[in-house]
C-alpha positions as CSV (number, residue, x, y, z in Angstrom):
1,X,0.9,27.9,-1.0
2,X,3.3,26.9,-4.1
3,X,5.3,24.4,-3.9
4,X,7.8,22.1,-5.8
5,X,5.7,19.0,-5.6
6,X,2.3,21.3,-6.5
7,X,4.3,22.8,-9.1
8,X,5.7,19.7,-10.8
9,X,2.0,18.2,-10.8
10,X,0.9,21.3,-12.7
11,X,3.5,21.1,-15.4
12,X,2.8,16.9,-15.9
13,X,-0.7,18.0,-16.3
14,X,-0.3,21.0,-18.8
15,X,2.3,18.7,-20.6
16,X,-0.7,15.7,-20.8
17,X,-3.5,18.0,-21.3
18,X,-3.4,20.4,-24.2
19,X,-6.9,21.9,-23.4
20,X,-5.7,22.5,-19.2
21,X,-2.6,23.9,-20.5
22,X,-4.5,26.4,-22.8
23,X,-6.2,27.3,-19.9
24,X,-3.8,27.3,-17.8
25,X,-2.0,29.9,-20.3
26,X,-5.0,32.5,-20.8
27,X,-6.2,32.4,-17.3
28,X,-4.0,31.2,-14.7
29,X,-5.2,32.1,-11.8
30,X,-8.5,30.6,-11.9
31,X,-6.9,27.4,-13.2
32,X,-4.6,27.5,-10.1
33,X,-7.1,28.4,-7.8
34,X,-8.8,25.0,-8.9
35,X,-5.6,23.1,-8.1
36,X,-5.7,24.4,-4.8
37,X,-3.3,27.5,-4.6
38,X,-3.9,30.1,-3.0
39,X,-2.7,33.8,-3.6
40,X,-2.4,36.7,-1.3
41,X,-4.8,39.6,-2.9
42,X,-3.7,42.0,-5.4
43,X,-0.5,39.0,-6.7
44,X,-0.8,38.7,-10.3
45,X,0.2,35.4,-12.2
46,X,1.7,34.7,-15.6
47,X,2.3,31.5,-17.0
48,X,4.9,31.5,-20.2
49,X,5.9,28.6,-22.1
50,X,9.1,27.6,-23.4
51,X,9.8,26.6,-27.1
52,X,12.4,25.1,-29.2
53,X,13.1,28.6,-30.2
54,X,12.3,30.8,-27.5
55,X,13.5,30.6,-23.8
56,X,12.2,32.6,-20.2
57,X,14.4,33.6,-17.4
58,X,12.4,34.7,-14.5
59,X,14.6,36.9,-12.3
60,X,12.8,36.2,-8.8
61,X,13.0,38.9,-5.9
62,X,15.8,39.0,-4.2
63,X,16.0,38.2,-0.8
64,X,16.4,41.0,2.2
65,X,17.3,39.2,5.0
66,X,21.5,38.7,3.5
67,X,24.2,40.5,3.3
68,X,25.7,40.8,-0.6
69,X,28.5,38.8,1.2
70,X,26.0,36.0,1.9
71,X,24.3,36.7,-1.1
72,X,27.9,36.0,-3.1
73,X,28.6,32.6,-1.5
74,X,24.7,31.2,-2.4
75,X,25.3,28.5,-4.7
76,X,22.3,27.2,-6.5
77,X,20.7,23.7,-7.6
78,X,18.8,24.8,-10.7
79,X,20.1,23.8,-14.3
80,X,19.4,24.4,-17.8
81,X,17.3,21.4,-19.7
82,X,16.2,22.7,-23.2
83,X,17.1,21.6,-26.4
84,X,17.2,23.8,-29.6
C-alpha cells in the first residue's frame, strides 16, 4: 500500500539518485515493486516529473461515498511549491 511516508522516501531518493530516478521514470512499477508497493492487477503507474517550465496536475478519482453537498464543504491541505 501507498502511503505519504512511502511516498516522500521515494521522492528523497529520486531527488539524490539520478540513475533510481531514471528508472524510476521509464519503469515504475518494477522500481516500486522493489520499494515494497504493492498494486492490485491490471493498475497501471506513471511517474511524471515537474520542471521549471512545465507543471502536472493529477486530477484523482473522485470519491463515491459523498454527497456534492459534502463534496462542496471538503477543504484541502495540499499547496503549490514550484518556482519558475
Amino acid at each position: 500500500m501507498l502511503n505519504a511516508n512511502i511516498l516522500n522516501q521515494i521522492i528523497a531518493k529520486a531527488w539524490a539518485d539520478e540513475r533510481f530516478k531514471v528508472r524510476l521514470l521509464a519503469d515504475p512499477v518494477t522500481v516500486l515493486v522493489a520499494e515494497g508497493i504493492d498494486f492490485p492487477a491490471g493498475v497501471t503507474v506513471s511517474v511524471v516529473e515537474n520542471t521549471a517550465t512545465h507543471l502536472n496536475l493529477i486530477l484523482p478519482v473522485p470519491p463515491t461515498d459523498l454527497s456534492d453537498d459534502q463534496l462542496d464543504g471538503i477543504g484541502g491541505g495540499f499547496g503549490w511549491c514550484f518556482t519558475l
